[in-house]
Residue frames as qw, qx, qy, qz and C-alpha x, y, z in Angstrom:
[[0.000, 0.888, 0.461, 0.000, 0.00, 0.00, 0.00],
 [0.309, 0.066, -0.079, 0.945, 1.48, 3.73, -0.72],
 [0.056, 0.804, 0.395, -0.440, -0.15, 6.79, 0.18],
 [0.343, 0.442, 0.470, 0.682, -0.85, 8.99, -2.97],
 [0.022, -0.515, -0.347, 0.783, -1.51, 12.42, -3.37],
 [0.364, 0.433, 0.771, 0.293, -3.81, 13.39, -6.25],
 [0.057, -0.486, -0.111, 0.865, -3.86, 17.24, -7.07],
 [0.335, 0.099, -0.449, -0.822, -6.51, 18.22, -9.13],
 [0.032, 0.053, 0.998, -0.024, -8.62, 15.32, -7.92],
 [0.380, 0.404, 0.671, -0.491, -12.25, 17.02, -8.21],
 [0.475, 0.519, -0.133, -0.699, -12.13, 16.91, -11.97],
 [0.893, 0.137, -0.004, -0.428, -13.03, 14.60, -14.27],
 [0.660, 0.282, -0.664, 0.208, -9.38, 12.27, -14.43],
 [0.251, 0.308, -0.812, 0.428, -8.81, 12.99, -11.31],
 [0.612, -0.274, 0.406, -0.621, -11.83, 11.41, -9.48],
 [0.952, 0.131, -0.236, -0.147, -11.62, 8.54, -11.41],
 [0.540, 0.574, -0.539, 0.299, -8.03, 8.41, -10.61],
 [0.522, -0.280, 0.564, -0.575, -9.08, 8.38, -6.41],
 [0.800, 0.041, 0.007, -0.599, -11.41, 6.07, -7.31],
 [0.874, 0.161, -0.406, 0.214, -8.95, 3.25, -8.82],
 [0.238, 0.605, -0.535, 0.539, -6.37, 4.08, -5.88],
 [0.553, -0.270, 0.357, -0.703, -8.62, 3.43, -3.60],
 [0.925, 0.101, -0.033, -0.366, -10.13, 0.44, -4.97],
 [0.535, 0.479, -0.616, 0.325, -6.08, -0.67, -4.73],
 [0.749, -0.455, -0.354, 0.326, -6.02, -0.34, -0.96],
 [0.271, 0.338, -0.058, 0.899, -3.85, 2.70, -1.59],
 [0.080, -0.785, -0.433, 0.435, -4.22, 5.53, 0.99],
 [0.336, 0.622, 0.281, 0.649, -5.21, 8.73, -1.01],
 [0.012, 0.657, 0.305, -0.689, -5.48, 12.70, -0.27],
 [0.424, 0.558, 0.597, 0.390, -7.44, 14.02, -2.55],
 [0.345, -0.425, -0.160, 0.821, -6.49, 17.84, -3.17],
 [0.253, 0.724, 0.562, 0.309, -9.27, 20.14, -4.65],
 [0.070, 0.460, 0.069, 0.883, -9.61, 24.03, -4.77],
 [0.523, -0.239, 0.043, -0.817, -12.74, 23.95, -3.26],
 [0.054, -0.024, 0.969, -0.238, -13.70, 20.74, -0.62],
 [0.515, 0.235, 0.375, -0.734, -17.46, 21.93, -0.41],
 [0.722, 0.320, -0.136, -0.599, -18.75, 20.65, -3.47],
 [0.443, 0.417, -0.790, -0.076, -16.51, 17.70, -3.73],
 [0.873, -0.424, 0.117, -0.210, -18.21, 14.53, -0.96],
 [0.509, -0.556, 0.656, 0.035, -15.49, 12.31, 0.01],
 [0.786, 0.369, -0.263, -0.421, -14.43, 10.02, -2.96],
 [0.852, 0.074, -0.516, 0.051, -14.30, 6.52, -2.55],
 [0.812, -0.503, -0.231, 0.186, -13.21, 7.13, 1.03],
 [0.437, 0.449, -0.064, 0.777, -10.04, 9.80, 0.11],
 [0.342, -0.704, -0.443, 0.438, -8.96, 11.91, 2.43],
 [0.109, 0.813, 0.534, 0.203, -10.32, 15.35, 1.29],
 [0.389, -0.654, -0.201, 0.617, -8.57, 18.40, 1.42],
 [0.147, 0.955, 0.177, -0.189, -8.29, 22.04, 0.38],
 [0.690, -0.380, 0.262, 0.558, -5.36, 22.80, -1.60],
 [0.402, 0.865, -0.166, -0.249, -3.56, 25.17, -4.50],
 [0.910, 0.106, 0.259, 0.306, -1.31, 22.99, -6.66],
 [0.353, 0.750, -0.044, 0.558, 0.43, 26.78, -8.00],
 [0.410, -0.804, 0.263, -0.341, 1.56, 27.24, -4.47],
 [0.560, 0.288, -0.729, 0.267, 5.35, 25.22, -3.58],
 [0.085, -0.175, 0.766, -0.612, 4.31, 25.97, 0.07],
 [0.767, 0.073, 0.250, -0.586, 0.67, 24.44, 0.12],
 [0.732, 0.438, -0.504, -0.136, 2.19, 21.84, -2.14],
 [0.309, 0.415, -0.702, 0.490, 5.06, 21.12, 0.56],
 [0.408, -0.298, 0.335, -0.796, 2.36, 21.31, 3.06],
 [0.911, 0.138, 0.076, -0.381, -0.21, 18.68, 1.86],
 [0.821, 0.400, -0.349, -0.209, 2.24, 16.58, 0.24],
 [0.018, -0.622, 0.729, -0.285, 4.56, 15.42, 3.16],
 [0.468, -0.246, 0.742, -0.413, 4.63, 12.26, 4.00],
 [0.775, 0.348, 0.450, -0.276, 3.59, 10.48, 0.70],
 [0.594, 0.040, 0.606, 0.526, 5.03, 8.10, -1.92],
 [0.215, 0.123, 0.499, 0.831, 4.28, 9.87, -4.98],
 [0.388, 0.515, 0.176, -0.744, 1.94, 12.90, -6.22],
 [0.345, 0.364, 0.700, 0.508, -0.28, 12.82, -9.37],
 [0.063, 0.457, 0.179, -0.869, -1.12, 15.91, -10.98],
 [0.048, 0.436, 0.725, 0.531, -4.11, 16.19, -13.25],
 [0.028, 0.739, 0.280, -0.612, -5.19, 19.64, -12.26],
 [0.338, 0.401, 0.559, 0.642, -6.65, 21.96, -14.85],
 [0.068, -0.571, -0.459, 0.677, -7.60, 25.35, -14.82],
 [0.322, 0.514, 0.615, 0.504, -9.70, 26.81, -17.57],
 [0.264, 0.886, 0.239, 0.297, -9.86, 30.70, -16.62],
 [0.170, -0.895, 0.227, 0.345, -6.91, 31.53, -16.69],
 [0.751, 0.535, -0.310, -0.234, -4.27, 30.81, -19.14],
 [0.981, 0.034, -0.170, 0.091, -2.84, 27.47, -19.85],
 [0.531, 0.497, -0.344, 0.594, 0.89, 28.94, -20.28],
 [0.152, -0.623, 0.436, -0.631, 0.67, 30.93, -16.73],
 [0.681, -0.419, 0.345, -0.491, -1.22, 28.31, -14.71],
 [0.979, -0.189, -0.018, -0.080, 0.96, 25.55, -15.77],
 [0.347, 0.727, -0.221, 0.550, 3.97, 27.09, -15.22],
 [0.273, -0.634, 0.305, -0.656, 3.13, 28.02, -12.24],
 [0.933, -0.210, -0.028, -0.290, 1.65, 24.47, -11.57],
 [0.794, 0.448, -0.285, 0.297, 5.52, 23.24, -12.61],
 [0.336, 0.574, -0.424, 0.614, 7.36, 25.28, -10.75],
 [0.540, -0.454, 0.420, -0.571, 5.48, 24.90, -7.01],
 [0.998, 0.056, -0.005, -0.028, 5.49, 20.88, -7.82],
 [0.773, 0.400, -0.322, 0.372, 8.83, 20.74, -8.20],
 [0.040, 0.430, -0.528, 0.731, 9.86, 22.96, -5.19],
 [0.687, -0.290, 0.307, -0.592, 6.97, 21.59, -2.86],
 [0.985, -0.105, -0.133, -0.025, 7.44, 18.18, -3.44],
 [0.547, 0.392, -0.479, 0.564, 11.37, 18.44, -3.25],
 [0.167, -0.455, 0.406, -0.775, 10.72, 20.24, 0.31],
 [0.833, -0.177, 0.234, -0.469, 7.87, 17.58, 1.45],
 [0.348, -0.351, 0.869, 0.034, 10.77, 14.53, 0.32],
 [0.741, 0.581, 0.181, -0.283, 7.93, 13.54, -2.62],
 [0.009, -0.566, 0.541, 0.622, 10.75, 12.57, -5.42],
 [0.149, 0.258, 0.816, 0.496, 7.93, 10.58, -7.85],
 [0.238, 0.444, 0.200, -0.840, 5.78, 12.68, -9.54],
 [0.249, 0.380, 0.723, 0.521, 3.05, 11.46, -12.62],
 [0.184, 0.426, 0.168, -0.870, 1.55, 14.38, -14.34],
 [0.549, 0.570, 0.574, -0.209, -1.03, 14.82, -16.66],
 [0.005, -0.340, 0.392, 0.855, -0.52, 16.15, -20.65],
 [0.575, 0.546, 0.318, -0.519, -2.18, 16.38, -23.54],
 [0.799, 0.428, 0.389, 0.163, -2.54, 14.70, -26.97],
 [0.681, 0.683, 0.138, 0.226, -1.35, 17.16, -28.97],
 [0.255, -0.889, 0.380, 0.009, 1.64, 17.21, -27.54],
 [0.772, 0.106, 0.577, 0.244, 2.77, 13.78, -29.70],
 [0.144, 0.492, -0.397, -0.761, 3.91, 13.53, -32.88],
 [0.816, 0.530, 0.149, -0.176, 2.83, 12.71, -36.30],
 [0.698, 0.591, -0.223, 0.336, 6.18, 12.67, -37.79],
 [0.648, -0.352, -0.212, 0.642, 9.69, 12.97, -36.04],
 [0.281, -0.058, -0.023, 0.958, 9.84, 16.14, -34.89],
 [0.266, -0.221, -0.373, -0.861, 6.26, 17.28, -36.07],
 [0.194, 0.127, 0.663, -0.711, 3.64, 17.87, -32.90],
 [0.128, 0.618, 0.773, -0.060, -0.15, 17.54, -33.47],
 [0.044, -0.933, -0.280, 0.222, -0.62, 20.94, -32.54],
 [0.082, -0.587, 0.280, 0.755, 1.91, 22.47, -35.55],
 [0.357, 0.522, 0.724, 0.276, -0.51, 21.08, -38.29],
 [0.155, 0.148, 0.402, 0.890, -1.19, 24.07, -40.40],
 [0.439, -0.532, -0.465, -0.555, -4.97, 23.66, -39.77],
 [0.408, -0.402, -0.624, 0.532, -4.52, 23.28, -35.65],
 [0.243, -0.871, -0.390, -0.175, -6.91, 25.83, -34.25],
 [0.096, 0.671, -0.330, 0.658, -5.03, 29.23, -32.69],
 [0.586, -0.530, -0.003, -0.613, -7.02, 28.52, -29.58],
 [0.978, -0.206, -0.011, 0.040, -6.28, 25.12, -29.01],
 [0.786, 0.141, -0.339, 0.497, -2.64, 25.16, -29.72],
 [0.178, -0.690, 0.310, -0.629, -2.20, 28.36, -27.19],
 [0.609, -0.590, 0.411, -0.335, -3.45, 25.93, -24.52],
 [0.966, 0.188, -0.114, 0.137, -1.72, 23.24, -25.72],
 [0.566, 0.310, -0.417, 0.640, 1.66, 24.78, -25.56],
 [0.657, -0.535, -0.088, -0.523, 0.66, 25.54, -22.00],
 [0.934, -0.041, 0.226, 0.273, 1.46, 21.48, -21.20],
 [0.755, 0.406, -0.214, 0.468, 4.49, 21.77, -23.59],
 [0.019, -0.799, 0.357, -0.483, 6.01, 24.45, -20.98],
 [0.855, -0.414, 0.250, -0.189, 5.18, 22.16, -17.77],
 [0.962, -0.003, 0.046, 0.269, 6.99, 19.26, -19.45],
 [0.529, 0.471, -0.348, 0.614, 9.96, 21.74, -20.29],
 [0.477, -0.654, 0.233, -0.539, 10.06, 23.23, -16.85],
 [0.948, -0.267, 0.144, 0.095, 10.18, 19.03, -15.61],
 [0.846, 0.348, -0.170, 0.365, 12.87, 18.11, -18.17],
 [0.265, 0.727, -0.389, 0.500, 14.68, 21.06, -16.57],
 [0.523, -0.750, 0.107, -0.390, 14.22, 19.91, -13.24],
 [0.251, -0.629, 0.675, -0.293, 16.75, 18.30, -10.59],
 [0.557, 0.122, -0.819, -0.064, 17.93, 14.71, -10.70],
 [0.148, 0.031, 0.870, -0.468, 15.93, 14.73, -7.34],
 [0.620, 0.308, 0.332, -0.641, 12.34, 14.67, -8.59],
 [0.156, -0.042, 0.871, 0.464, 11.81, 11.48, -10.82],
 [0.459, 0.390, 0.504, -0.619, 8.87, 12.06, -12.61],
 [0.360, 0.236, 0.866, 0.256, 6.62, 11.09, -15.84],
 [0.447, 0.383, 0.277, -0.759, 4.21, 12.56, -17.89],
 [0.236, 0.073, 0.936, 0.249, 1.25, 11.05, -19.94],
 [0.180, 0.412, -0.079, -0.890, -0.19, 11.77, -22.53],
 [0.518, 0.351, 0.767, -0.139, -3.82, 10.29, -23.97],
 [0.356, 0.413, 0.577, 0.608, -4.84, 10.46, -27.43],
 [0.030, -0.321, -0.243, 0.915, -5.79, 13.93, -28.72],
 [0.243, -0.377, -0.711, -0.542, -9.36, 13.02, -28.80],
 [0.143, -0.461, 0.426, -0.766, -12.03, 13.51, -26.19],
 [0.120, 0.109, -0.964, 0.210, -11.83, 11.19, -23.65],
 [0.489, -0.377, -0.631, -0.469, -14.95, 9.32, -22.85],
 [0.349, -0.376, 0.267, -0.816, -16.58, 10.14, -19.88],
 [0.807, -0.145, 0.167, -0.547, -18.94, 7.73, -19.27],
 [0.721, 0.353, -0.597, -0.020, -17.16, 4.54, -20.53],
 [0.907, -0.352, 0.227, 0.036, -16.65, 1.61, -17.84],
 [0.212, -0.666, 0.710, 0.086, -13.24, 0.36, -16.88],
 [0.890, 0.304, -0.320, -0.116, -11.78, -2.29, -19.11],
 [0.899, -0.394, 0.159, 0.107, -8.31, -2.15, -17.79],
 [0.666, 0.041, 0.474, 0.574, -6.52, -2.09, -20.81],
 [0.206, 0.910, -0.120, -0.338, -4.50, 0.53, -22.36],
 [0.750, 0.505, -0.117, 0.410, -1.38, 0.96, -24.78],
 [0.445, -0.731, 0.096, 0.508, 2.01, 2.72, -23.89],
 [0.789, 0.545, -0.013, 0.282, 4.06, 4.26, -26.67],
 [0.621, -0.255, -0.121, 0.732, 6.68, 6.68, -26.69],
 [0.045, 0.470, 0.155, -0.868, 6.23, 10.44, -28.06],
 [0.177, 0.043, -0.544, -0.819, 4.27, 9.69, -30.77],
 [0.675, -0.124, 0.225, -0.692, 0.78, 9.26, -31.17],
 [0.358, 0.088, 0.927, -0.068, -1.16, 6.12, -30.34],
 [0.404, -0.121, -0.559, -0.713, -4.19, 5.70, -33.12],
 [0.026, -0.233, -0.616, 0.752, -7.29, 6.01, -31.06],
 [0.182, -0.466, -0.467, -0.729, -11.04, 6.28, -31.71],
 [0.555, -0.725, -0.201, -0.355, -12.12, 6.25, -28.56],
 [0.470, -0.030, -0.642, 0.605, -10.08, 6.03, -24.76],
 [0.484, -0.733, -0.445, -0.175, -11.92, 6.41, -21.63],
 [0.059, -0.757, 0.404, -0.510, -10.94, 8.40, -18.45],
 [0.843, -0.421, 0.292, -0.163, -11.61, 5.10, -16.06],
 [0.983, 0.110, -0.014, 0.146, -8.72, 3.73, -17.98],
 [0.412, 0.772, -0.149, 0.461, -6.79, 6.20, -17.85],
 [0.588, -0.585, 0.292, -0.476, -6.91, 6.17, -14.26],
 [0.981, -0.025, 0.127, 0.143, -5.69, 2.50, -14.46],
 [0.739, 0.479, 0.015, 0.474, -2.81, 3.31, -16.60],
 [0.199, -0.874, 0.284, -0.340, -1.79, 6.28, -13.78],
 [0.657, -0.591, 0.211, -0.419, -2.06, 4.27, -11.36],
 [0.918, 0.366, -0.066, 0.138, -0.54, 1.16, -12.72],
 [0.646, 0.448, -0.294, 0.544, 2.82, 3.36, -13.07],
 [0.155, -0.636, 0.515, -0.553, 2.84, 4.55, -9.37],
 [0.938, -0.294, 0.133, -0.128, 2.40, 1.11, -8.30],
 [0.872, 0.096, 0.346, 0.334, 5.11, 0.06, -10.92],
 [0.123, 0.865, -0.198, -0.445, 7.24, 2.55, -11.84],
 [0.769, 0.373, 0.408, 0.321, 8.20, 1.43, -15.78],
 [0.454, 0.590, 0.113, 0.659, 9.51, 5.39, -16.92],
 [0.475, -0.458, -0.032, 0.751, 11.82, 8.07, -15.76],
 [0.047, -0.626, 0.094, 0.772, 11.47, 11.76, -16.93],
 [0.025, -0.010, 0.724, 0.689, 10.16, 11.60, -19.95],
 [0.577, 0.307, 0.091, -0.752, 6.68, 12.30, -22.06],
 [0.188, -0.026, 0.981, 0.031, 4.86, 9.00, -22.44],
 [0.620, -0.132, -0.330, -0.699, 1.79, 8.46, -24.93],
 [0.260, 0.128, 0.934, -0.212, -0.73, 6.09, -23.36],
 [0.551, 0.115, -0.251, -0.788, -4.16, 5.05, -25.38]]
């Protein structure tokens, strides 16, 4: 059994992601913005937290095998609030003795060709690749970080994940390119976190899963 910490946990990966942790035996803390609306999931222990803050980070995060970050914040921008999200992870866990860290990215942050991202197609929406390169900072920000924080990040096809879909279990791993993908659920995703903080299988690096 490890104790996990799960920042971002009242949105839509990361409750699923409690959910399977739990259902491991795993003890969880489940860190949200806002506890009120969030009931206790799956038995997680519930707390108030800012994932852009190294000292609320450092605070909440002592005393536990490895963080998972699948926080998301949608008014403000991508580039500042995951930056910001980068840079207080990396100092708050280093201070709270945290040195595995799995984070969350985003499809179009694969390629299609060596060297050639999703999100530098010609036709890629303005909109979307802004928050797209967003994630691409975070992961530079990791890559840059100390040889004391091992950490991971994974990245699901850059479709939109099913919601409602039951857990199967089964996923893919690749390596920075995409996986081909008509459909991939969050409850699997959540498997495929979890999975690699049970079993750690990759070091620093951006990891497709589908």
């Amino acid at each position: 059994m490890s104790r996990i910490i799960v920042f971002g946990a009242g949105g839509r990966a990361g409750r699923r992601v409690v959910a399977e942790a739990r259902s491991r035996g795993h003890q969880v803390t489940a860190v949200v913005r806002d506890p009120h609306p969030n009931p206790d999931p799956a038995g997680a222990d519930v707390r108030s937290g800012d994932v852009t803050s190294a000292d609320s980070v450092a605070a909440l995060a002592a005393g536990h095998d490895v963080a998972i970050s699948v926080a998301a914040r949608l008014d403000i921008g991508s580039a500042e609030f995951y930056t910001a999200a980068a840079h207080a992870l990396v100092d708050g866990l280093g201070r709270a003795g945290v040195r595995r860290l799995l984070a969350l990215g985003i499809g179009t942050m694969l390629e299609t060709a060596p060297g050639v991202r999703v999100l530098d197609a010609p036709e890629f929406p303005a909109e979307a690749r802004e928050f797209s390169l967003g994630h691409v900072a975070e992961l530079e920000l990791l890559r840059g970080a100390g040889e004391g924080l091992d950490w991971v990040m994974f990245a699901p096809p850059p479709i939109v994940l099913d919601e409602t879909a039951e857990r199967t279990g089964r996923y893919r791993i690749g390596g920075t390119s995409v996986l081909a993908a008509d459909a991939f659920s969050y409850a699997d995703l959540a498997v495929a976190l979890v999975d690699e903080a049970e079993r750690p299988r990759h070091s620093r690096e951006l990891v497709a899963v589908g």
